[in-house]
N, C-alpha and C positions, 0 to 999 in steps of 0.2 A: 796655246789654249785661249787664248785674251780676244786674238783675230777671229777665229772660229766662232766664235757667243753671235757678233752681230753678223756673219755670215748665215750661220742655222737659222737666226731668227730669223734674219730677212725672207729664207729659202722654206719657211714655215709658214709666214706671212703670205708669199705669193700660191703654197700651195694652196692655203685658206682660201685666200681671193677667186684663185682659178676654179676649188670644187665647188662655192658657192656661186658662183657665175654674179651675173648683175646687182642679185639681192646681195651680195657686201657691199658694192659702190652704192647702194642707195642712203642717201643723208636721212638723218630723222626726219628734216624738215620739210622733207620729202614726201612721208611714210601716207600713207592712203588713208584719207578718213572713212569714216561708216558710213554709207548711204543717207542721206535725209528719210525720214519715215513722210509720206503722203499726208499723214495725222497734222504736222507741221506747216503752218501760216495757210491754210484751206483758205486762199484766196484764188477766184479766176478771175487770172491777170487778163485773162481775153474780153472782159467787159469794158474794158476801156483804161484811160489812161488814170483815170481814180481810184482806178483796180492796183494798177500797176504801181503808183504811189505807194496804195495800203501796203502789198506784199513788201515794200521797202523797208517799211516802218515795223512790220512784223519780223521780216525777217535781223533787220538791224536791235532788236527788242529781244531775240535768242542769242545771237551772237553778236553783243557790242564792238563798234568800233569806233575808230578817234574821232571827235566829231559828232556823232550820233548818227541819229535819224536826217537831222539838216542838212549835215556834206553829204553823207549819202543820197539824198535827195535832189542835191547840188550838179553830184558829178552825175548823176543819171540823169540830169534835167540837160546837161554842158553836153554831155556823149551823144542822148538821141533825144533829146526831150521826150523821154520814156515812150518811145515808138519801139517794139519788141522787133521790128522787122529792120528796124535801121542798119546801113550798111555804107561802108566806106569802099568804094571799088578802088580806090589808089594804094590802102593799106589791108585791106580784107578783113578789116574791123569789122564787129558785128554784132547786134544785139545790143540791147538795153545801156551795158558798161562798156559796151564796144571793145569785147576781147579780139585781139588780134587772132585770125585762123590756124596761122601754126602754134600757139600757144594754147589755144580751146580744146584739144582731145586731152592734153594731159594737165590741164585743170580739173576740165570735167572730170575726170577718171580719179585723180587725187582729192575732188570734194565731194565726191557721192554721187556724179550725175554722169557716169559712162554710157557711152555710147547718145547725150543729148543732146540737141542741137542748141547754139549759142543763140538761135533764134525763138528758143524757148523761154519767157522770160522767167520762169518759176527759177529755171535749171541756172540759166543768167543770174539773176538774181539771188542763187541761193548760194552759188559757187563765190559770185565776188565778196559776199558777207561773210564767209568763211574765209577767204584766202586775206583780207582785210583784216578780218579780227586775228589770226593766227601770224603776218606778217607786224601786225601794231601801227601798219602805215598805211596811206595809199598814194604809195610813193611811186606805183605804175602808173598814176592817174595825172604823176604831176603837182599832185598836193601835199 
């Protein structure tokens, strides 16, 4: 009887796993957040690079992170000098915080901004303030 308990259970476990398919492997910290509403930091970052400051400052002002507004403004200044279109062709970095390409759909998609491009800087900038404030670090960035 004793051997049988963690046999079942195991054999319960995996059928769990198998009829929920992906969504059991997925970690919390994982879990999808809500879209950003449009209502949110109404800055057009396409006016320039003053623009593109502000929306930092706003957006780091909803979702704090370590740091503030200043590193934040730091590692955007170090990534592209807040050029939304900036691009690393040796690493496929891109955009404003200079996410790596295979790393950008499934950001975007896990901070509210599916299907955006990394050369968007709202989407850039809304996503890195999100996964920053929710990780506590920016510890991709090296800092």
């Amino acid at each position: 009887m004793r051997r049988r308990f963690p046999a079942a259970l195991f054999l319960v476990s995996l059928l769990l796993i198998l009829a929920l398919g992906p969504a059991a492997m997925q970690f919390p910290a994982q879990a999808r957040e809500a879209d950003v509403s449009p209502r949110v930091c109404r800055i057009d970052w396409r006016k320039g690079r003053w623009q593109v400051k502000k929306l930092i400052r706003c957006a780091e002002n909803r979702w704090s992170v370590p740091g503030g507004a200043p590193t934040a403004l730091y590692v955007a200044d170090r990534e592209s000098n807040f050029k939304p279109k900036a691009y690393n062709g040796s690493s496929g970095a891109s955009g404003i915080f200079q996410h790596l390409r295979r790393y950008w759909p499934g950001r975007a998609d896990t901070f509210g901004f599916r299907g955006w491009s990394a050369f968007n800087a709202r989407a850039n900038i809304m996503v890195t303030m999100r996964m920053v404030h929710r990780m506590g670090s920016w510890s991709h960035w090296g800092i």
